[in-house]
Wavefront OBJ file of the C-alpha trace (Angstrom):
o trace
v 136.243 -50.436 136.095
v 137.375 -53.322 134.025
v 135.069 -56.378 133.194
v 136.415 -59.951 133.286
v 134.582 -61.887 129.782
v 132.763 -64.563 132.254
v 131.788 -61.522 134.412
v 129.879 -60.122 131.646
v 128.403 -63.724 130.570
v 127.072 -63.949 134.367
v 125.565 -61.041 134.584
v 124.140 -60.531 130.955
v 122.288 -63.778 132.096
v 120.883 -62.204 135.042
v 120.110 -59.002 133.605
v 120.466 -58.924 129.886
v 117.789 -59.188 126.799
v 118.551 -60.173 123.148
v 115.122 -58.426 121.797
v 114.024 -58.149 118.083
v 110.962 -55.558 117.253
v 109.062 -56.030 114.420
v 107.135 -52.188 113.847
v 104.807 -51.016 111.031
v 107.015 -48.899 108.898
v 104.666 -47.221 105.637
v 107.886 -46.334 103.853
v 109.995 -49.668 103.655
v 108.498 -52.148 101.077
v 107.075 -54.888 103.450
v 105.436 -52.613 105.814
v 107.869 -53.775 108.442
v 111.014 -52.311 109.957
v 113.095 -54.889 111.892
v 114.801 -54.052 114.927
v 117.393 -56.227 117.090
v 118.631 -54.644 120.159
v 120.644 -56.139 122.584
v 120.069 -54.295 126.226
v 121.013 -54.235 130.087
v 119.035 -52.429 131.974
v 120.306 -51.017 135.622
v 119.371 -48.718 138.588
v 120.837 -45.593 137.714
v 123.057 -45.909 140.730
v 124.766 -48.811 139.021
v 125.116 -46.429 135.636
v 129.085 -46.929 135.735
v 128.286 -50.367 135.417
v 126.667 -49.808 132.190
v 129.758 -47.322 131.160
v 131.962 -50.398 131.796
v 130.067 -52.974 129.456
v 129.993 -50.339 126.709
v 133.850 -50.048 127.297
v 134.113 -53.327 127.263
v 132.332 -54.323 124.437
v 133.450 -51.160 122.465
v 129.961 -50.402 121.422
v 126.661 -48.974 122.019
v 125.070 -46.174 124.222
v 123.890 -45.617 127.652
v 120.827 -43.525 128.334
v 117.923 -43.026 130.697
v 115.298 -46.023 130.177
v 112.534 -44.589 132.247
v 112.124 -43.350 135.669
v 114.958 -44.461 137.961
v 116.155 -46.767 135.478
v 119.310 -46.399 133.255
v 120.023 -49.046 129.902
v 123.042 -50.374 128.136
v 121.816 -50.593 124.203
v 122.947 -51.971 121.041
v 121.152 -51.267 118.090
v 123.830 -51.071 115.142
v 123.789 -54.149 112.770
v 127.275 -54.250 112.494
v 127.994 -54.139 115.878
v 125.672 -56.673 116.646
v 127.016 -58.880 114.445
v 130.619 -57.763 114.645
v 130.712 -57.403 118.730
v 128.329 -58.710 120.731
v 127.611 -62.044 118.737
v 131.012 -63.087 118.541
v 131.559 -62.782 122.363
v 128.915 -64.888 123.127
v 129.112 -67.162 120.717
v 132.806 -67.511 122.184
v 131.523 -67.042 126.168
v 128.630 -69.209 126.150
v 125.607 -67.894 128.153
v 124.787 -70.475 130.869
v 120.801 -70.072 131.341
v 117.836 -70.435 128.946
v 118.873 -67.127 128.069
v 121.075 -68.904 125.696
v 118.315 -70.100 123.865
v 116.959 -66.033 123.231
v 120.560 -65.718 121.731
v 120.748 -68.516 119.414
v 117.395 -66.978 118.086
v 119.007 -63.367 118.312
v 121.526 -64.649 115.962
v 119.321 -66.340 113.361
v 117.094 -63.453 113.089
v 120.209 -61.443 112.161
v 121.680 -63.844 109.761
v 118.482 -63.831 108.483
v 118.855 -60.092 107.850
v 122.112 -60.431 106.558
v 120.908 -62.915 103.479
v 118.002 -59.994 103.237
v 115.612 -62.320 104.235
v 113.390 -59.005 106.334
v 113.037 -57.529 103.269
v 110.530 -59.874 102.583
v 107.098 -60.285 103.778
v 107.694 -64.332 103.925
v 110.964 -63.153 105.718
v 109.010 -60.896 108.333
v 106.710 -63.475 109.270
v 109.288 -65.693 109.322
v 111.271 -63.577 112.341
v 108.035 -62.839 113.740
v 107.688 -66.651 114.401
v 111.045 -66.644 116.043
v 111.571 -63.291 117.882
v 107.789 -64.457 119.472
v 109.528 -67.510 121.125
v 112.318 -64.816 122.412
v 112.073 -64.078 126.226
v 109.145 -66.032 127.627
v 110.573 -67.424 130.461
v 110.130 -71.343 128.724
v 111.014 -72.662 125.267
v 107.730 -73.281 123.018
l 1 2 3 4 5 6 7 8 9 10 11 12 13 14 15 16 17 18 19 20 21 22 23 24 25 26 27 28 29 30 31 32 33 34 35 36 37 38 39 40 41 42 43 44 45 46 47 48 49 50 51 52 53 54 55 56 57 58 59 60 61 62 63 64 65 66 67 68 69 70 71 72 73 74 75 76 77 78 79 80 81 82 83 84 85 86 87 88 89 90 91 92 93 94 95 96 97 98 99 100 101 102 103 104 105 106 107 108 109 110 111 112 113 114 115 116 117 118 119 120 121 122 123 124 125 126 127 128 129 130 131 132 133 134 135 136 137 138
């Protein structure tokens, strides 16, 4: 199956997340370990779906979410910020979802300048990723 760039941008709007997770970590120096993921999540009988936007974007994995449910994840820095950032900063999203993005990719400049390594950085991306994927801008 091969995706058409404002195919993906349609349906990553619909049914994709730009998500950041801040977790307790005891062995990194803030106490914080700073996760961006980028995810689509599908029935599993639309799984080749999934196949296709990992194809497509020439990254990430697909595996069993829970239950009936399959997901499309991207986890790797680099291919956050090599892949998936580009394309959408060159296909624009079209919904608030935007929004969730343009935070998405401060938080991981911010990681780039080593701003999470930090705990004035961490509380800074908690401020932000908390205004990620509430439905309304705060």
């Amino acid at each position: 199956m091969r995706l058409e760039a404002q195919w993906v941008v349609g349906f990553v709007d619909g049914e994709g997340c730009f998500f950041v997770g801040i977790n307790p970590h005891p062995e990194i120096s803030t106490g914080y370990q700073v996760l961006p993921e980028f995810t689509v999540v599908r029935h599993k009988r639309d799984v080749q779906l999934l196949h296709a936007l990992k194809a497509f974007f020439g990254c990430g994995v697909v595996r069993k979410n829970r239950d009936d449910r399959m997901a499309y994840r991207v986890r790797g820095i680099s291919h956050l910020n090599e892949k998936i950032v580009p394309f959408f900063e060159q296909h624009p999203l079209k919904t608030k979802k935007r929004l969730d993005f343009i935070k998405f990719r401060r938080i991981l400049l911010m990681m780039q300048r080593g701003e999470h390594l930090s705990k004035e950085g961490i509380e800074k991306i908690r401020e932000l990723a908390s205004r990620m994927n509430t439905g309304r801008e705060r």
